[in-house]
Structures are given as C-alpha cells and as structure tokens.
N, C-alpha and C positions, 0 to 999 in steps of 0.2 A: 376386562383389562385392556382388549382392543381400542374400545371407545374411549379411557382414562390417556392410554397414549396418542389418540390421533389429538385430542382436545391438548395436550401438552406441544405437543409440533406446532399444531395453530396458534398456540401463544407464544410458541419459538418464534414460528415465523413470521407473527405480527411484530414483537420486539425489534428483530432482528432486520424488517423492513422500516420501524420505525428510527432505529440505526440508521440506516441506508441513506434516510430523510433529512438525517440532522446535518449528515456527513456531504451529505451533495449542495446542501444551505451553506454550508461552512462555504465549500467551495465556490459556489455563487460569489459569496461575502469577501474572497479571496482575489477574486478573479482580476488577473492584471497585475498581483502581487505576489514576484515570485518567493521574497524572501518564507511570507505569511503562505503562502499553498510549501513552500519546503518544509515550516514551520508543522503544520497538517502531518505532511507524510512522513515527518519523523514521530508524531506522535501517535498516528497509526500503525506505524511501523514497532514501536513500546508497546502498546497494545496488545500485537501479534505478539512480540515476545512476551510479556508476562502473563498474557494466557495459555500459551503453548508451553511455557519453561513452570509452568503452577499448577493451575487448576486441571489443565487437560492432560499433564504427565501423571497427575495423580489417579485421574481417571480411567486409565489405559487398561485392557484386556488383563484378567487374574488368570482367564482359561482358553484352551486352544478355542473352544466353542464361539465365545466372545470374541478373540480375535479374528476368527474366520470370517466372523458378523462385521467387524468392523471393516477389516481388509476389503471384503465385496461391497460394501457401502461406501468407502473410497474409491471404488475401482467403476463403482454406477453413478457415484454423483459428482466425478468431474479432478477426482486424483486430490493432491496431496498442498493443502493450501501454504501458500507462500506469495510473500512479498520482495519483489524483482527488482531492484535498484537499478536508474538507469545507469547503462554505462558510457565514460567517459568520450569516446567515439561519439557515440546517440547526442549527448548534448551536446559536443562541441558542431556536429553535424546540424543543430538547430541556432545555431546562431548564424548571425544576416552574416554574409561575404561584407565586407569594407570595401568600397568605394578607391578609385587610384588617387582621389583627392585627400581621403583620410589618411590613405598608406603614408602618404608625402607629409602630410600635417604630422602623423608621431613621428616621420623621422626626425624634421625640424623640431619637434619640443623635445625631444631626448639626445639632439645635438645639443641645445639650449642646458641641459641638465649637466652634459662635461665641460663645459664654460666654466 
C-alpha cells in the first residue's frame, strides 16, 4: 500500500509541476500586460476558491485520527494555502512618482475642463 501511495504523490506531483509550467507560460505571454496578468490572477484566484469551497470541503477529516494527520501535514508542509491580494498602499506604492512637469500639465488640462 506504501508503494501504491508514493507512485500517486509522484503523479501528484508531476500534474501539479505541470500546472506550475502552464501557469508561469501564461505569465511569460502576459508580461507587460497588466490588464491580462490581473486577468490571470483573478482566474487563479477562482480556482482557489472553487477548489477549496468543493472538492476539498468535501474531502476534510470524518475522525479525530485523520484530522490530527491532516493538521501535522499543514503544520510540516508550509501552513494553510491562500491567496494574498495586493493591497492598495503596495500598488499605489509601485507607481512612478510624476514629474513637476506632469503635476503642472494636469493642473492646466483640469483648469481646461471648468472652462
């Protein structure tokens, strides 16, 4: 039964590297485009939820034994997976400072605007 389970990890873990592959291509094929990579991480972000809110709720611990299993296997492989939204600070903190040439240009076309 040992060897039936390691051979099922190994093809976990090759799917789930083959995921990895598709998902880091996508990104390649994105790259520069932030609508199309936001595009991405909302759909990864679905993902996470309809796997977590489905297939994985149904799957959860029926006994203390299996829970204890799961809990220590969370607690050795790196905790409780989730997807971290930036927050609004972090982006607005990645945008370029403006220039005192720009600043002066919106003032003048949003004086232009109460005309």
């Amino acid at each position: 039964m040992n060897a039936h389970k390691n051979i099922e990890s190994e093809k976990l873990s090759g799917n789930v590297q083959a995921i990895a592959t598709v998902v880091y291509d996508a990104v390649q094929d994105c790259q520069g485009d932030t609508v199309a990579l936001l595009a991405l991480l909302r759909q990864l972000e679905q993902l996470h939820r309809e796997i977590r809110d489905g297939i994985f709720q149904e799957s959860l611990p029926v006994n203390r034994r299996q829970l204890y299993s799961l809990l220590k296997d969370i607690e050795s492989e790196g905790g409780w997976p989730y997807i971290e939204r930036m927050r609004l600070q972090a982006f607005l903190a990645n945008l370029p400072q403006e220039t005192p040439e720009e600043k002066s240009h919106e003032v003048l076309e949003s004086d232009r605007s109460f005309s």
